[in-house]
Steps between C-alpha positions, in 0.01 A plus 500: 500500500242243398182685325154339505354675275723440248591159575059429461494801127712192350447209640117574486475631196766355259662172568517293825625147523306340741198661317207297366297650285074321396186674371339635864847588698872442565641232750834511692732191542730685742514283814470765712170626357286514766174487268656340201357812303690744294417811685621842599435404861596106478805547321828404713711656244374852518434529874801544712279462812271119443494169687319173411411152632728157375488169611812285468427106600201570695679780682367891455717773464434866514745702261504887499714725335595879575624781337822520747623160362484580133839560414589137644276266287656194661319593871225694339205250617454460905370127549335443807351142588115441559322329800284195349242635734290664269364793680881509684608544140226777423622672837851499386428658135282804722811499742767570208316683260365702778556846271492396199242538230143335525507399160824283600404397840147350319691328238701324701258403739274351201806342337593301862130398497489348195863327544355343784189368360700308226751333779192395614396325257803400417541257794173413428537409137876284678257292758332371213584174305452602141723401202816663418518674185836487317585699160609367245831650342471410142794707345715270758342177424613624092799548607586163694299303214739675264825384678391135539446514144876615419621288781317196319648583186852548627441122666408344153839667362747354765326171440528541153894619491573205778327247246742655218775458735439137557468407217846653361644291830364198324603520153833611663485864329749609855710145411538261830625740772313869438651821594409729781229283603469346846431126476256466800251701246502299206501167677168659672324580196589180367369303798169703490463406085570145617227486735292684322505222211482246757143589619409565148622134418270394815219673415478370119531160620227508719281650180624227304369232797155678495484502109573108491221452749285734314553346174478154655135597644423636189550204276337310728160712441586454177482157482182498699325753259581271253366180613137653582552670174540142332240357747704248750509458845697393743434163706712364778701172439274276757153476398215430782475142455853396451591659799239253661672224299838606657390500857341069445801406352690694789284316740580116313863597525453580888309202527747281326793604704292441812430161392907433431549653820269224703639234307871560568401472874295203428809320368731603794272335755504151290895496442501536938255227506663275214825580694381220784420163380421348825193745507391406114467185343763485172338635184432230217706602198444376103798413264596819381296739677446656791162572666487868640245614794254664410537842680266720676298717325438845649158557516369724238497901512131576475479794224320793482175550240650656246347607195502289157870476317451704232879449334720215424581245783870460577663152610723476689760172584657465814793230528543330854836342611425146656749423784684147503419274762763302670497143448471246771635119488207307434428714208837461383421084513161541262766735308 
């Protein structure tokens, strides 16, 4: 048969588990402790007659426990659900605890009190927007750094053994055909490697392109520093005034060619005239030569003032093709 009094003589005095001893008093981490303090009257280990006040999810719960349910720990705590009315709930406690203790029925109506007040405020505190604060695990965060870091290690060694491996394959340490290796795996490593040197091939090639331009530039500035160094500068080919010599003799040429150009037409309209001698009288001829018309001039291009020649004048000679001019019969008599 349980005893109280002896259950409290050690417990209370000597050692207690759930004990917590400071410098004013003793606290109780029991959850059934209806106070929370370690007391002769709050303690639910040595009174066989005591209920409290829990909440589970929101949810109170009236537990009480009796002497006639000792012997079966299992079923020792009746658990009897709470209205969230709070003066329903108050009713309830006066309703089941009807004769038991004050000091029990008081406790348990101050404990539902201040349960309530803090699921109060706890949907309060929910309704609000207000950051989330997450801790931060640092003996886990060691521990994953620590594996990537072996993980990363182990990576550099399986690249190092497969660049051993490869290069036995090409100094033919295995011969031609290895053993007990699958093909389809070397031939893959070997295509990576190639590709691998083929962008590296790329890549220096491009450098190279960018280092001749580079130099080129450079050399160029060189040059440049030099020559202002030395005191020369650079002067176009053309000067001002031979360009304005270029553009006259330009304009003689353009006025020579017109000039060929009139008289060419000039010459077709006398070989249609000469071509009827009923129309003309018969030219008079001299012993040995032959008297040409004289052909139409065109009339002159009138030029624009230009400024005095300062350079040397250019001549220029133009030959002209005289046409023959058929002979008639009476010229062929002075013949």
């Amino acid at each position: 048969m349980q005893s109280d009094d002896v259950i409290w003589s050690v417990i209370g005095h000597e050692f207690c588990s759930y004990k917590v001893k400071t410098v004013t008093q003793n606290f109780c981490r029991n959850e059934y402790n209806v106070t929370g303090l370690c007391t002769r009257q709050s303690c639910p280990l040595a009174n066989s007659r005591y209920a409290t006040v829990r909440e589970n999810e929101g949810v109170l719960y009236l537990y009480m426990k009796t002497i006639e349910r000792a012997h079966t720990p299992a079923n020792m705590w009746e658990k009897i659900e709470l209205s969230k009315d709070y003066s329903k709930a108050l009713e309830q406690i006066d309703k089941e605890l009807k004769y038991w203790p004050n000091f029990t029925i008081h406790k348990c109506k101050q404990r539902i009190t201040k349960i309530t007040q803090y699921l109060i405020k706890m949907r309060r505190i929910k309704l609000r927007q207000e950051p989330k604060l997450v801790g931060v695990k640092k003996k886990l965060d060691r521990r994953e750094a620590t594996r990537e870091r072996k993980a990363l290690s182990a990576a550099h060694l399986e690249k190092s053994i497969e660049k051993e491996l490869i290069e036995r394959l090409k100094s033919k340490a295995y011969g031609d055909a290895p053993l007990n290796v699958n093909e389809s795996v070397w031939q893959s490593i070997l295509d990576r490697e190639k590709s691998g040197k083929e962008k590296e091939l790329n890549v220096g090639a491009e450098l190279d392109m960018e280092d001749d331009e580079t130099d080129g530039e450079a050399e160029e500035e060189e040059m440049e520093e030099e020559w202002d160094a030395e005191g020369g500068e650079f002067v176009s080919d053309f000067s001002g005034d031979e360009d304005d010599d270029l553009d006259d003799e330009l304009s003689d040429l353009e006025d020579v060619v017109d000039g060929r150009l009139g008289a060419e037409e000039s010459d077709d309209d006398e070989s249609d005239d000469d071509s009827s001698p009923e129309d003309q009288p018969p030219s008079k001829t001299v012993l040995g030569k032959r008297k040409t018309k004289p052909t139409a001039k065109a009339p002159p291009r009138k030029k624009l003032d230009k400024p005095g020649r300062r350079g040397p004048r250019v001549e220029v000679e133009i030959e002209r093709e005289m046409e023959s001019i058929p002979l008639t019969r009476s010229a062929l008599a002075n013949w």
